[in-house]
N, C-alpha and C positions, 0 to 999 in steps of 0.2 A: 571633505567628503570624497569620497572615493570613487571614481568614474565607472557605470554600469549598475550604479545603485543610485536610487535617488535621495538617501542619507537619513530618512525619518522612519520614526516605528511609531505607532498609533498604543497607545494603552487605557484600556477600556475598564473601570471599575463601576460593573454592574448596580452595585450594592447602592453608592454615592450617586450613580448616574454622572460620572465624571469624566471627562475623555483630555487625555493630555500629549503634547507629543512629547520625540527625544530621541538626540540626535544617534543617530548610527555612528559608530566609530569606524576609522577606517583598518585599524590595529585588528578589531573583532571582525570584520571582513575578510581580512588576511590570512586569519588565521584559521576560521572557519567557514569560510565560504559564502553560505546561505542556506537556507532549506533549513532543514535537520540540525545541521551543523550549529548555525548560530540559534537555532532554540535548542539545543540542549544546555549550549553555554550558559543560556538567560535563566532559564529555567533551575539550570544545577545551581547559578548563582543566588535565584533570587524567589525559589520555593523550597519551604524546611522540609528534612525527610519523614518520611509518616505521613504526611499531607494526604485524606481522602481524597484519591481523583475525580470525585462527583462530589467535594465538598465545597465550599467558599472561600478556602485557602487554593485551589488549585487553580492553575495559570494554564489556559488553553491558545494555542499561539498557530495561525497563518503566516507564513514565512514563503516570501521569493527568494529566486536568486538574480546573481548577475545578468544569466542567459536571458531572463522573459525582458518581456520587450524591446529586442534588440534583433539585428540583422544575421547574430549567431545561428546557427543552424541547428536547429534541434529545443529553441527556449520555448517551453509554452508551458511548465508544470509548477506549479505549490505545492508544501506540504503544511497537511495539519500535524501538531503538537502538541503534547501532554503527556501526564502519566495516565498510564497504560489499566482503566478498569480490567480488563480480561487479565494482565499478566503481574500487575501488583508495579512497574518497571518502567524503562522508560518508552511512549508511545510516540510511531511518525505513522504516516500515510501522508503518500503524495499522488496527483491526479495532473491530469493534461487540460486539452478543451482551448478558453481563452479566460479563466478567471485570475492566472498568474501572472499573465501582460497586462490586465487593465486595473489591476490592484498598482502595478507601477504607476502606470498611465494616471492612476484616479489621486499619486501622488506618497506613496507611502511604500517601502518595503518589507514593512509588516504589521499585525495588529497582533495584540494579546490581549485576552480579558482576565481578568480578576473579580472573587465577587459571584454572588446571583443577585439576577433581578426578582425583585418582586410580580413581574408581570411578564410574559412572552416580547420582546422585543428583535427586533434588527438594526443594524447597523450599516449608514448609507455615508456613502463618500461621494462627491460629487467634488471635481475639479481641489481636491487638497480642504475639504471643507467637511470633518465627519458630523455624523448627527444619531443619534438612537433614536430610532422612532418605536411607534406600539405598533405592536407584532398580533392584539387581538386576532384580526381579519386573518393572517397565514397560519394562523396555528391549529392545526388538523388537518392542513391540505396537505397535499400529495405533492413531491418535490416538482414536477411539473408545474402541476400549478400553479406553486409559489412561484416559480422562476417566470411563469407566463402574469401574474397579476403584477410583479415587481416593474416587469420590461414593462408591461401597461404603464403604472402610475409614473415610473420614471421615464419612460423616455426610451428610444432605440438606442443602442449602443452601453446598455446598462448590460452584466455580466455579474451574474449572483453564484455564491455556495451557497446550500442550506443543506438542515434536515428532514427528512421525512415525520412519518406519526411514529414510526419506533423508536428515533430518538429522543423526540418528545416525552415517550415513554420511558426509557433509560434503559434498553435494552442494549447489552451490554456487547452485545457485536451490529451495532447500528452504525452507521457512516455518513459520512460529508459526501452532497453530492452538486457537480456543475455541470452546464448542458446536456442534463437532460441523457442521463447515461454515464456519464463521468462519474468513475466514483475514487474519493481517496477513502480506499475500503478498510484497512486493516486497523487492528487498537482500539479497535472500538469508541474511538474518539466521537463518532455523533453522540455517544451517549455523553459524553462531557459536553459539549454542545447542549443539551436536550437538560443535563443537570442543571446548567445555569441559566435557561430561558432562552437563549438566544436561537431564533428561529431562520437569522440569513443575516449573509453579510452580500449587502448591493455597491455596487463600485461604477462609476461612468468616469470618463475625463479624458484629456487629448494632451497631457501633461509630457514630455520626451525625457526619455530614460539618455542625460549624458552620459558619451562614447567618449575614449579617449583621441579612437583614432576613427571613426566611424568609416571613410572611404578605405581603409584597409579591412574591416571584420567583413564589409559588403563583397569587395573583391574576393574575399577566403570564404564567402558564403559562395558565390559565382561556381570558384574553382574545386570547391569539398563537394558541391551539389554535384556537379558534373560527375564524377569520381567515386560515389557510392558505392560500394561493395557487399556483398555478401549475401544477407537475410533481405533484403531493400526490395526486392523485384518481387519474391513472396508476398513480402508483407501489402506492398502496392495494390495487389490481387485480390488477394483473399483476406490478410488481415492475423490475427494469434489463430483463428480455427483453421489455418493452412496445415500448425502442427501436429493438431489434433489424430491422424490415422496415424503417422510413423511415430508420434508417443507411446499411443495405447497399444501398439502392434509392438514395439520392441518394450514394454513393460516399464517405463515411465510415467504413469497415467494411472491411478487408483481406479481397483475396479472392486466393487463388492464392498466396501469400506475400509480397503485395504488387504483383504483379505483372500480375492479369488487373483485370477489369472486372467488376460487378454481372450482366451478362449471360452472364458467365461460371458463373456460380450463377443457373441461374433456379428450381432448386425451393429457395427462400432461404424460403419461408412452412414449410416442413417443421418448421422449427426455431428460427421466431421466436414470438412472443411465447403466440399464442390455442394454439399448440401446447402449448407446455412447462405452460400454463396447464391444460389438459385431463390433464396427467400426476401434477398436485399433489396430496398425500393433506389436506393441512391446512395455512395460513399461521402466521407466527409473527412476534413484532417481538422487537428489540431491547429491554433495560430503557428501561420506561417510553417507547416510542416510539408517538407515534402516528399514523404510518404502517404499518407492519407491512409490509413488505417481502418478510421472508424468507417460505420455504416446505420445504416435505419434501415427497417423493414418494413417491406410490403404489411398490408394488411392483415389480421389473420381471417382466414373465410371457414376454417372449420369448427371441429368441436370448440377449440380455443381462439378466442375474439381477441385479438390487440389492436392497436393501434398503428399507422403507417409511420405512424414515430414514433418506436419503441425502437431500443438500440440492439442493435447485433450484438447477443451472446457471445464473450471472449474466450479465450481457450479453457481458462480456469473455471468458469462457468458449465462449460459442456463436462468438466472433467467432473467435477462436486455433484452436479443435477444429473450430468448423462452415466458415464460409465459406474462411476461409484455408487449410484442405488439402481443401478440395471438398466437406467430408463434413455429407450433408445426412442421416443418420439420427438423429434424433432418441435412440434408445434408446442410442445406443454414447455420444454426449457425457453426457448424465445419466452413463452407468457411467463415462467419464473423469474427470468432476467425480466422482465417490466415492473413485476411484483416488486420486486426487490429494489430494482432502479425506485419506484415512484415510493416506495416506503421508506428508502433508506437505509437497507442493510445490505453486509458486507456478504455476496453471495457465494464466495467459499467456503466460509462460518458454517452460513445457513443451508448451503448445499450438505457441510457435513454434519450439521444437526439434523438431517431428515436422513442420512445412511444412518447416523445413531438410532435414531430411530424406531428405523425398520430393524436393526439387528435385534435390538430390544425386544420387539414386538415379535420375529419370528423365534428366537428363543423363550418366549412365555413370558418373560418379565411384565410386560405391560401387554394388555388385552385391549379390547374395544369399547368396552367401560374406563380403560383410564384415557382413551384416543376418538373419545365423543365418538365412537362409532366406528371413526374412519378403517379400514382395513390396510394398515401398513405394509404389506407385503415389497417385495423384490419387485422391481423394473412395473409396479403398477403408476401409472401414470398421472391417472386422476387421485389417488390416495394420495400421493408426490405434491402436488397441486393446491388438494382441500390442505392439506396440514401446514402447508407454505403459507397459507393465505391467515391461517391460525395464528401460526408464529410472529407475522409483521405486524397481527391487531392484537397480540397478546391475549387471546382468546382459547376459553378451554385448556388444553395439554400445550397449546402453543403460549402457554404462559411456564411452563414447564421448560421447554427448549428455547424462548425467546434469549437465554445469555451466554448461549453459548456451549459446549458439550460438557465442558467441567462441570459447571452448576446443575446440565439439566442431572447428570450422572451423582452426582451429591442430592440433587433431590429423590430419585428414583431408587438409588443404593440398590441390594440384591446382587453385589456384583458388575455392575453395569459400568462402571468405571472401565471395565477391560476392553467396551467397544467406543469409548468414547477416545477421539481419534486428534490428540492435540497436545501443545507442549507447552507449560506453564502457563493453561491455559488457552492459546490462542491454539486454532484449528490447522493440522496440517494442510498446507497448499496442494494442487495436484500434481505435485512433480517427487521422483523418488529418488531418495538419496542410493540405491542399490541399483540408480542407472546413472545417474550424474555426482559424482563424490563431493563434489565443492558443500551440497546441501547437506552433508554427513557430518560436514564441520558447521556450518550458519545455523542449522536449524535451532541446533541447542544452544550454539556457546557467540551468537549475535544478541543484540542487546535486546532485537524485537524478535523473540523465537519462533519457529516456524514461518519462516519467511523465507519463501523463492526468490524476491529483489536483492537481496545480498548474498546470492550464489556466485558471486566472482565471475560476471560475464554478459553483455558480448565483450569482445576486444578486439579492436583493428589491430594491424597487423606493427609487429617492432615495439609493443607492452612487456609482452611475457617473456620472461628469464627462460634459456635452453634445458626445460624435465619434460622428457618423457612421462606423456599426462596418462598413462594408460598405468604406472605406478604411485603405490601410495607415499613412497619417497620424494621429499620435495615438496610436500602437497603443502604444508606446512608456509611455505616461504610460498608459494605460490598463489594462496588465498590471501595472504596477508597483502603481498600485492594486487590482486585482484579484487577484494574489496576495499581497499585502499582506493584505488580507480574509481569503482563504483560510487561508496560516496560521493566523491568529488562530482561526478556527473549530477545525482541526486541532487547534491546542495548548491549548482550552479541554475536548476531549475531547469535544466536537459532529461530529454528523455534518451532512455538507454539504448532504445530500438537505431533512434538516431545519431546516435555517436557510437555506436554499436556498428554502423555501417560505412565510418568516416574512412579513406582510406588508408590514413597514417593515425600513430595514438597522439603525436606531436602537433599535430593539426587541433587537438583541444588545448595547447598552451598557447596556441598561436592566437587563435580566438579570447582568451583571457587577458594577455598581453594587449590585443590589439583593444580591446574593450575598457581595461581599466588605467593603461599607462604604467603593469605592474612589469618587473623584469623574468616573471617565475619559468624554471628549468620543470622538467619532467620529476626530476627528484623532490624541489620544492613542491610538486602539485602532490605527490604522492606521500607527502611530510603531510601535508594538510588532513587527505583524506585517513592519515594514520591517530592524527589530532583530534578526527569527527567519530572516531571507534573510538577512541580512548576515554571522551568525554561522554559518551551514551553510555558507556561500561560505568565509569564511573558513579553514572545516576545510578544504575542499576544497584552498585559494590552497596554505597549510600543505604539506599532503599534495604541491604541487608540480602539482597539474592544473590545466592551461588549459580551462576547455571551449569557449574560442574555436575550439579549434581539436581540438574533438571530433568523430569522423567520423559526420556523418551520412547512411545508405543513400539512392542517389539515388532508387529509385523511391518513401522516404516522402517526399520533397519534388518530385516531378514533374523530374527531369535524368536523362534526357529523361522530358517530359510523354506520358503516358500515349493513345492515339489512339482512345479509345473511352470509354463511358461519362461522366456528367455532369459526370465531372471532366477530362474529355478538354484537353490543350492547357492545362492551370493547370500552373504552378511556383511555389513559393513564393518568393516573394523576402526569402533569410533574411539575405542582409547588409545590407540597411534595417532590417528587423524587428530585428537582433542590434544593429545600431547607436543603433538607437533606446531599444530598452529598456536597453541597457547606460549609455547616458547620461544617460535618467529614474534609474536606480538611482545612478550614481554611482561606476560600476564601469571599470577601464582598458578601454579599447577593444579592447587587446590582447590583454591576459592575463586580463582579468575579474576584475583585485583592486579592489578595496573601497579605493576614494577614503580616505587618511589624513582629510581633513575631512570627506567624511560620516560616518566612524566616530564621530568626536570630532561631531558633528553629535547622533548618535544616542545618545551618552551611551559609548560603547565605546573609550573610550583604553585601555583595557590590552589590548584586541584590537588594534587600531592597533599599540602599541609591541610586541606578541609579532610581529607580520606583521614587521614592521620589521628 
């Protein structure tokens, strides 16, 4: 067993009601980390392609890494796994909180299930001792409250994921969510969740994640803590809506659904950063972070009632609910972010299922006979609100947009495809590849499309190869290494914000080394993270998708470029960018398979001969 893991995987088949362990290798640790990493390998190995991801063949996977539970700086995140309802592909999302450390602590490095039950259940781990218990009693609550009856029945120090009622429902951009605001939003993974019954997984125990060298990763936490750099003093403050005005003011930030300009939102200070900041009852961090990020809100006293625990709206949040359908009220996105948080969905999705929407509904398409009434207009707040509330209970037209903008747009037809705002499915995020290039490459041609998390970045300083990043030369070898990194932080159970601010990039191999007793170089680390692209692609290749040839919406890439604001007149140019970085990886020009000699390159002949 390999030091910083605690060597066991948990495997859950629903169907039998069977629960068996098995041991983690250290080989599969090596080579791909944790997270993502080592479920895509389990997963590519040991789910057949064609598998419905809502069916009883599909394998839905919980994965730590190294970092949680440890003195590392920055360990406190999971990822969920699976194939990808919204993208057909392969699915992660990962979240912070403290459900990543005490899944170690409760004795195990991972769980997979297999199978549906026949009934709602969860699964509880108590000190290395799992159990399925009946889930009757949680099933329809609100993730809150699941999370509040579980701590009840089990005890303090219990740390739950679950679903909300949309996953339950199988709506197809529903999410995993822990403390109460955490969410591993994207993939729409609750709804695999939600497909197979399983309504929480509850964790307790006081079990220790062995250190190789435990007094050296404390001293390099001491000394990396001191030394923080960068984004860290921001984020301290305010949090992701610190970004929020210099995004949407230099045209990074979806405004209209893609479709207007910055100037199109001028009261954008409403419900940026010193706002939401004056709305906060109290900050809180992650395990063991030292940033502290998150936040809870005050109360709501006016039109909109929340609660003093409802979590602080993140950047992405204000950007899908605020700028992107107009709506510059402050009180109604806080109550959408609670909506969402206690439902269970993935509030990017859902932010850009209510701009689809409204565009719909202000071009004719649908009227107030197909939207119960509601009056979907631009920047109306309460419409915003009633039709959000629709969508989480699968009620009325909100049964229409509950999976997401592909389907609702296949269900609506008329054209309506052209405002539905997403890439193989999954909803673009609020960030624009016609301000930030990295995402010109990830959106399409990463395994999870449309995803801001594998934009190649932050980076401390002494990573990045010498290009001039203001060219698109280079860009190619640049992302390659920059999502190379990324992974690696991803699948060690790190968050990015926090290694993002470390002040050397060598100071994350020092923490590896000093945690497992391994000998890994910066080149080794970034071998790895090239190991954890190769193999998500290849589920992908498997599954039969090109994303060469995945459609991307032209107003997120400027065809035609946009006539106003600072992005006025930019396109991106994605068949260099696509070209480029497809050929740093190693990948066909064509179809985006994974070079037989890079594989074998990277250690991966049996990935190789199964592609084969």
């Amino acid at each position: 067993m390999a030091n910083g893991y605690m060597g066991k995987m948990l495997w859950v088949d629903l169907t039998r009601e069977k629960i068996r362990e098995e041991v983690l290798e250290e080989k599969l640790c090596r080579d791909y980390i944790g997270g993502y990493g080592i479920g895509a390998k389990i997963l590519f190995d040991r789910m057949k392609p064609g598998t419905d991801p809502i069916g009883p063949e599909a394998i839905f996977g919980v994965v730590t890494g190294p970092f949680d539970g440890t003195s590392a700086l920055g360990g406190s995140r999971y990822t969920v796994v699976g194939k990808s309802p919204l993208t057909g592909g392969w699915g992660d999302a990962n979240s912070g909180g403290n459900f990543g450390p005490y899944l170690k602590f409760a004795g195990y490095d991972a769980v997979f299930f297999t199978g549906i039950s026949e009934k709602p259940v969860y699964l509880l781990i108590d000190n290395g001792k799992p159990e399925l218990k009946d889930a009757a009693h949680l099933w329809g609550k609100d993730t809150f409250d699941t999370e509040d009856m579980l701590v009840k029945e089990h005890g303090k120090g219990t740390e739950t994921l679950c679903i909300g009622p949309s996953g339950e429902q199988v709506s197809l951009i529903a999410c995993v969510m822990n403390n109460k605001g955490r969410a591993a939003g994207r993939s729409g993974l609750g709804a695999v969740m939600g497909s197979k019954k399983i309504k929480a997984v509850a964790v307790r125990g006081e079990l220790k994640v062995p250190q190789a060298d435990e007094e050296k990763v404390k001293d390099l936490r001491k000394t990396c803590q001191k030394k923080l750099t960068g984004h860290v003093d921001m984020l301290r403050e305010v949090g992701t809506p610190v970004i929020f005005n210099f995004l949407l003011e230099a045209g990074d930030t979806p405004v209209k659904n893609w479709a207007g300009a910055p100037e199109d939102f001028p009261q954008f200070e409403k419900i940026g950063g010193n706002s939401v900041m004056a709305s906060v009852a109290r900050k809180y961090a992650c395990y063991r972070c030292p940033i502290g990020c998150g936040g809870h809100m005050k109360a709501g006293t006016g039109e909109y009632k929340y609660e003093e625990d409802s979590h602080k709206p993140e950047y992405e949040t204000l950007g899908m609910f605020g700028s992107n359908c107009l709506n510059d009220n402050l009180d109604s996105i806080i109550l959408l972010n609670d909506i969402c948080n206690r439902f269970g969905v993935d509030t990017i999705s859902a932010g850009a299922a209510i701009a689809f929407t409204i565009e719909c509904y202000e071009n004719g398409l649908i009227s107030k006979k197909e939207t119960d009434g509601i009056e979907m207009t631009w920047g109306n707040h309460r419409s915003i609100v009633a039709m959000t509330r629709k969508l989480v209970r699968r009620e009325g037209f909100g049964k229409t947009i509950a999976d997401g903008v592909k389907v609702a747009a296949e269900r609506i037809g008329m054209g309506s495809e052209q405002y539905a705002m997403h890439i193989q499915g999954q909803e673009v995020p609020a960030h624009s590849p016609k301000f930030g290039v990295p995402w010109g490459i990830c959106y399409r041609l990463d395994a999870t499309p449309a995803r801001h998390t594998q934009g190649g970045g932050p980076f401390p300083p002494g990573l990045m190869p010498e290009f001039d990043r203001n060219l698109i030369e280079g860009r190619g070898v640049l992302h390659k290494r920059g999502t190379s990194y990324n992974h690696v932080i991803n699948c060690l159970g790190a968050c990015v914000f926090v290694v993002g601010g470390y002040h050397q990039a060598d100071v994350l191999v020092d923490f590896i080394n000093a945690l497992t007793g391994w000998d890994y170089t910066m080149d080794d680390l970034l071998k790895a993270g090239e190991r954890i692209a190769n193999i998500r692609q290849a589920f992908n290749v498997r599954e039969g998708l090109n994303s060469v040839r995945f459609h991307v919406p032209g107003r997120i890439v400027g065809k035609p470029p946009i006539e106003r604001g600072p992005l006025a007149g930019v396109t991106v140019q994605e068949e260099k960018l696509n070209m480029e970085y497809l050929t740093a990886m190693g990948w066909d020009l064509q179809t985006a398979r994974p070079d037989r000699a890079k594989l074998l390159e990277l250690g991966m002949e049996d990935v190789a001969d199964t592609l084969e």
